[in-house]
FINU-390802 format. One record per atom (N, C-alpha, C, O): residue in three letters; atom name; x, y, z. Coordinates in nm, 2 decimals. Layout:
{ALA CA {X Y Z}}
...
This chain:
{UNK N {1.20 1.15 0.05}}
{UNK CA {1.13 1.08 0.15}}
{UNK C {1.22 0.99 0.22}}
{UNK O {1.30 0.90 0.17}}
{UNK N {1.22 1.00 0.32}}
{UNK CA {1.37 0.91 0.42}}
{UNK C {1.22 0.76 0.47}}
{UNK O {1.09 0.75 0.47}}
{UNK N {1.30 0.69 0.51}}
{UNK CA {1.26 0.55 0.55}}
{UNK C {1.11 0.57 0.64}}
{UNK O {1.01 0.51 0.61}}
{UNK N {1.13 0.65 0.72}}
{UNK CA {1.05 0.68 0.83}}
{UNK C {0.94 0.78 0.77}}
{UNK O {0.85 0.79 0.85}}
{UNK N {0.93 0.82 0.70}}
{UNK CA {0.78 0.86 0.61}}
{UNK C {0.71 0.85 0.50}}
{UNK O {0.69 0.90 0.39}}
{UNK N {0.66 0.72 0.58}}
{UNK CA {0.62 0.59 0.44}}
{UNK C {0.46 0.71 0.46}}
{UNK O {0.40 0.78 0.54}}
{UNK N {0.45 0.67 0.34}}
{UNK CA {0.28 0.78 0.33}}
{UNK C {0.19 0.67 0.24}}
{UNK O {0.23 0.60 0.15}}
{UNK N {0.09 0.69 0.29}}
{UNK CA {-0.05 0.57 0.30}}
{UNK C {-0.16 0.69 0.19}}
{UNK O {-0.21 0.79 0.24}}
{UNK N {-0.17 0.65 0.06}}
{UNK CA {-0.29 0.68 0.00}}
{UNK C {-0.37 0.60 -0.09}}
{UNK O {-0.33 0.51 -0.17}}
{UNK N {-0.52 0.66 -0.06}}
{UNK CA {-0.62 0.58 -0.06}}
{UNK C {-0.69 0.63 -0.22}}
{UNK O {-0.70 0.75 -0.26}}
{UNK N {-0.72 0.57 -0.27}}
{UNK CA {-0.81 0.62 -0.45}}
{UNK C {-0.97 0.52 -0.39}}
{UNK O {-1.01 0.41 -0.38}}
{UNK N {-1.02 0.65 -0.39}}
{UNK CA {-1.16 0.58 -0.33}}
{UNK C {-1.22 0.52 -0.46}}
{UNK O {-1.30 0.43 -0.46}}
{UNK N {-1.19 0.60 -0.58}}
{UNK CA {-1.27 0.60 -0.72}}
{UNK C {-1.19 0.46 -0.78}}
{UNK O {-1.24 0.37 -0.84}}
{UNK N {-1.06 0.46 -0.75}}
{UNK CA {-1.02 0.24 -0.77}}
{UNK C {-1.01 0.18 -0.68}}
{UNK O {-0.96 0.07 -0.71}}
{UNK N {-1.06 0.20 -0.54}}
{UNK CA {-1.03 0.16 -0.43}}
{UNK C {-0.91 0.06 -0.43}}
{UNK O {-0.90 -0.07 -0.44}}
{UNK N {-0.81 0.17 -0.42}}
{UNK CA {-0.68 0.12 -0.42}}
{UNK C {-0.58 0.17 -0.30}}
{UNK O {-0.59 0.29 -0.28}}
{UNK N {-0.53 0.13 -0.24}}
{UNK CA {-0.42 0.16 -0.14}}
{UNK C {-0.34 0.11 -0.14}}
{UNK O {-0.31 -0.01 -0.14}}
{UNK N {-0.24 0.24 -0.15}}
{UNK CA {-0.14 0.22 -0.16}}
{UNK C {-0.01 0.31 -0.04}}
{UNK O {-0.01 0.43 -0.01}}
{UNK N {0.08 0.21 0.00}}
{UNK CA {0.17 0.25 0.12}}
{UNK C {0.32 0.27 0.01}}
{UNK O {0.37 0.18 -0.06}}
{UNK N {0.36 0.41 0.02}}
{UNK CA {0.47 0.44 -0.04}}
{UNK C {0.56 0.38 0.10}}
{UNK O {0.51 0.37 0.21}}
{UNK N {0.70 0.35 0.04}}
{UNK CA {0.79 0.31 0.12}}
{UNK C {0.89 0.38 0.12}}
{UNK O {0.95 0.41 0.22}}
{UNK N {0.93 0.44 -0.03}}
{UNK CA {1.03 0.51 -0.03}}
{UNK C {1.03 0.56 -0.17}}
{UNK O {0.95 0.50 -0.25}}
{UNK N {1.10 0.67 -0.22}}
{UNK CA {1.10 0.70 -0.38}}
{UNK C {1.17 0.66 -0.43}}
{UNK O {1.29 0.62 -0.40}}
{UNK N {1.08 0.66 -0.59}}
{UNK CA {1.16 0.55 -0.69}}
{UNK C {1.06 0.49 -0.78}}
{UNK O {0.96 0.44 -0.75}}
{UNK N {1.08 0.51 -0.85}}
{UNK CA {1.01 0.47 -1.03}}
{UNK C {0.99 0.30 -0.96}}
{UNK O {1.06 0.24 -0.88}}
{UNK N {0.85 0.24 -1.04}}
{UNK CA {0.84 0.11 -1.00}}
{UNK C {0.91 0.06 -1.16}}
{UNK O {0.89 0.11 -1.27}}
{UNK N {0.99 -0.06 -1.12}}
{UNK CA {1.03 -0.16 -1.25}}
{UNK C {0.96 -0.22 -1.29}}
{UNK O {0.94 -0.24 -1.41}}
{UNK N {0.88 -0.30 -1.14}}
{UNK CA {0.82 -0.37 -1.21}}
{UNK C {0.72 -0.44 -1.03}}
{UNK O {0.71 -0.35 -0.94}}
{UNK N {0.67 -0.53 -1.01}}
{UNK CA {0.62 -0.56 -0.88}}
{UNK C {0.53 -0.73 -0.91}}
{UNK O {0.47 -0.78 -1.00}}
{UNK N {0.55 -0.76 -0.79}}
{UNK CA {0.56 -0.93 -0.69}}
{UNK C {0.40 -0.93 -0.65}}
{UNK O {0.36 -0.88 -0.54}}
{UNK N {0.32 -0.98 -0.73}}
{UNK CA {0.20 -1.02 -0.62}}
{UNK C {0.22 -1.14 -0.60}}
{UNK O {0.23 -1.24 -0.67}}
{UNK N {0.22 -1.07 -0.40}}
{UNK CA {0.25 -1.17 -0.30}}
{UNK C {0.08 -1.24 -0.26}}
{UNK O {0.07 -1.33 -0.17}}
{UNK N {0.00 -1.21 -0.30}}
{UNK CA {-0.16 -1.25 -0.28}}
{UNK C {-0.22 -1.17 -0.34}}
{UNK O {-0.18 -1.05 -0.36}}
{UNK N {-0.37 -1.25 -0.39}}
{UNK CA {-0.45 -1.24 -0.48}}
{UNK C {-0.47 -1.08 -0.41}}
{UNK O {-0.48 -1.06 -0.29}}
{UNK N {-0.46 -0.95 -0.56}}
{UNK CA {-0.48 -0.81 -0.58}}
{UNK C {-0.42 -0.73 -0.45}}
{UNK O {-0.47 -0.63 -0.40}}
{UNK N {-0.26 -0.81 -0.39}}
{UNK CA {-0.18 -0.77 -0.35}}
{UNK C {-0.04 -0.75 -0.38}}
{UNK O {0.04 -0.84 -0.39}}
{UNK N {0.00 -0.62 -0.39}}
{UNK CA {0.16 -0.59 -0.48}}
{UNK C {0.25 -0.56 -0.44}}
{UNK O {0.22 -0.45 -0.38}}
{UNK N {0.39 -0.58 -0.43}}
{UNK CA {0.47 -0.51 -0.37}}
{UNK C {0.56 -0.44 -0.51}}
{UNK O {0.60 -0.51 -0.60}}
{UNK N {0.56 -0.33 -0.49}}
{UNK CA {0.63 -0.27 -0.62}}
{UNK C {0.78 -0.24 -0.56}}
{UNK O {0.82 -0.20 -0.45}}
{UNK N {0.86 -0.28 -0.71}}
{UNK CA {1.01 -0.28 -0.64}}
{UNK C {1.07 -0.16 -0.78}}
{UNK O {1.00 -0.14 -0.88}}
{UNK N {1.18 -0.10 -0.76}}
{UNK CA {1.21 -0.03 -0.78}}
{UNK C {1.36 -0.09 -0.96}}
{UNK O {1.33 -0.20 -1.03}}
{UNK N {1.44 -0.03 -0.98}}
{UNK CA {1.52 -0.12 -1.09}}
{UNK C {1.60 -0.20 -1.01}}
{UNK O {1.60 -0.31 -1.06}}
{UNK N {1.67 -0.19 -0.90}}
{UNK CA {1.74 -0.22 -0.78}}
{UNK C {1.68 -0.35 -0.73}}
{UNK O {1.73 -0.42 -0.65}}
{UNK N {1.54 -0.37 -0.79}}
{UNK CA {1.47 -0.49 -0.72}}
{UNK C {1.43 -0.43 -0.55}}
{UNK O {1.34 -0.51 -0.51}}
{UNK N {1.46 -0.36 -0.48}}
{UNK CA {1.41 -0.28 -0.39}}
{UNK C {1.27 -0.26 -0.38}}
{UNK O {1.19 -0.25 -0.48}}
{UNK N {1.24 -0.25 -0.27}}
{UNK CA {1.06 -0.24 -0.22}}
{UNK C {1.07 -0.08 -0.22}}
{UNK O {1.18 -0.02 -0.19}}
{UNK N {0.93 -0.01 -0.27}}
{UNK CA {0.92 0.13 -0.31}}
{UNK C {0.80 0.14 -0.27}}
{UNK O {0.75 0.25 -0.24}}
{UNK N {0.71 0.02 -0.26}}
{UNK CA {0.53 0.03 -0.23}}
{UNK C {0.50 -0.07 -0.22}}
{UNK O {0.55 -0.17 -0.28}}
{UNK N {0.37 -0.07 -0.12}}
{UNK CA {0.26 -0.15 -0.12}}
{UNK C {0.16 -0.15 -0.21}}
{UNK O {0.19 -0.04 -0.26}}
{UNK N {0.08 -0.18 -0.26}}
{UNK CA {-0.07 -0.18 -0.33}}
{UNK C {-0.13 -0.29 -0.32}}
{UNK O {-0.09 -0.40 -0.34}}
{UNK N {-0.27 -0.25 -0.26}}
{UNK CA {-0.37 -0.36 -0.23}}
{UNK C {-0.46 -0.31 -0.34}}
{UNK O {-0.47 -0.19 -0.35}}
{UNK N {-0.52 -0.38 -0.43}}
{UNK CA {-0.65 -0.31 -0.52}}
{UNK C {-0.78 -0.43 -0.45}}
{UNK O {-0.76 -0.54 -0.40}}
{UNK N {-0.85 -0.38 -0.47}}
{UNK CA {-1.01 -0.34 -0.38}}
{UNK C {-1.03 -0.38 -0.24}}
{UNK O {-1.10 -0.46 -0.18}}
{UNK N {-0.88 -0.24 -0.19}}
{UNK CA {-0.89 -0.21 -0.06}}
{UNK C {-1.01 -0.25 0.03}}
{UNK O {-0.99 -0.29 0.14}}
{UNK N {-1.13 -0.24 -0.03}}
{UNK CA {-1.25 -0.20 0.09}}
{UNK C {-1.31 -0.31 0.10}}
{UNK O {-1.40 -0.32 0.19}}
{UNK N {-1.28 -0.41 0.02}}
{UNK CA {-1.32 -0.54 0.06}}
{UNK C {-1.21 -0.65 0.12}}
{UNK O {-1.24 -0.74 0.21}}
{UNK N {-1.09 -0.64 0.07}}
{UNK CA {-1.01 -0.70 0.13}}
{UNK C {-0.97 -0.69 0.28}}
{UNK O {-0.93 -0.78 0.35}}
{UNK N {-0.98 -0.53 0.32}}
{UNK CA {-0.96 -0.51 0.45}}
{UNK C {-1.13 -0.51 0.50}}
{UNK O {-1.15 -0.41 0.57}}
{UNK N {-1.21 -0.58 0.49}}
{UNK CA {-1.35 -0.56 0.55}}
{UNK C {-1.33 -0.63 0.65}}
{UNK O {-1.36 -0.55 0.74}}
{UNK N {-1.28 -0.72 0.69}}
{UNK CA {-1.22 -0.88 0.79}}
{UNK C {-1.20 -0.75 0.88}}
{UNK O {-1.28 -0.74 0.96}}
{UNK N {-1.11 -0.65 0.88}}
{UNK CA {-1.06 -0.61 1.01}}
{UNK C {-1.03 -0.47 0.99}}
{UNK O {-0.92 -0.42 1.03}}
{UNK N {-1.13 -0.40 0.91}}
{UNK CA {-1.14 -0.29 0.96}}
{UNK C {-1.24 -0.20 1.03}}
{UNK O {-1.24 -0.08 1.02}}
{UNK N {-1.34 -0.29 1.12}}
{UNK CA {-1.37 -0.24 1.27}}
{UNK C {-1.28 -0.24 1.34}}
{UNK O {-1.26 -0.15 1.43}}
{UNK N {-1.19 -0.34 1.33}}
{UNK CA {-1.07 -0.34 1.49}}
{UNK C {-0.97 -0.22 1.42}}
{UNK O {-0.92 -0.15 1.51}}
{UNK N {-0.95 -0.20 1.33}}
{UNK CA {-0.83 -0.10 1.31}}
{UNK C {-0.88 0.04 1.33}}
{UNK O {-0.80 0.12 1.36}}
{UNK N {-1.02 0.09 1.30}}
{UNK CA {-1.09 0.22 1.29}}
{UNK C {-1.07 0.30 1.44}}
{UNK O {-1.04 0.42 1.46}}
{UNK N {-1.09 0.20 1.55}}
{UNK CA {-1.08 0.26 1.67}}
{UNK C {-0.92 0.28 1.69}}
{UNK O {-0.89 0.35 1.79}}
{UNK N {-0.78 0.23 1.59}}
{UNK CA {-0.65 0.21 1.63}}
{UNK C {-0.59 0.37 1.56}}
{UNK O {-0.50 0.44 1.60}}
{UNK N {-0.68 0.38 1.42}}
{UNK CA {-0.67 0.49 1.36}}
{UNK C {-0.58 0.62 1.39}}
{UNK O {-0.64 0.68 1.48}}
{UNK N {-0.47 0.69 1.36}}
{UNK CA {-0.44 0.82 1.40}}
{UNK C {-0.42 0.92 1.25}}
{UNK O {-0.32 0.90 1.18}}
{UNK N {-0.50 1.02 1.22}}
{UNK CA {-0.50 1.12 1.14}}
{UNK C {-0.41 1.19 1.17}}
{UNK O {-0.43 1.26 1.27}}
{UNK N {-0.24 1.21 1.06}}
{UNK CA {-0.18 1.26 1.08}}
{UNK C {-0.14 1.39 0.97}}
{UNK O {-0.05 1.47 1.00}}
């Protein structure tokens, strides 16, 4: 995975989302806000996002993002 194909998946059944950044085993990860993660790699490097209960934390603003939306 090169820099430029960060890939965004969604676990409806943990409602969890998560944005890969790049590959690489997590060591370990930084919550930066309440059931927000940044997973870093052994390198201490960023590897991922994870938000856990995606569907309420983004409720605030996901009307404005659904119309910004692109299915790729």
């Amino acid at each position: 995975m090169k820099k430029s194909d960060a890939v965004v998946n969604y676990d409806s059944k943990s409602d969890v989302l998560f944005f890969a950044i790049r590959e690489g085993g997590e060591e370990e990860f930084v919550e930066i806000a309440p059931g927000i993660n940044v997973e870093l790699d052994e390198k201490g490097e960023v590897i991922g996002i994870e938000i856990i209960n995606a569907s309420q934390v983004l409720k605030p603003v996901a009307k404005s993002l659904v119309p910004r939306m692109e299915v790729v």
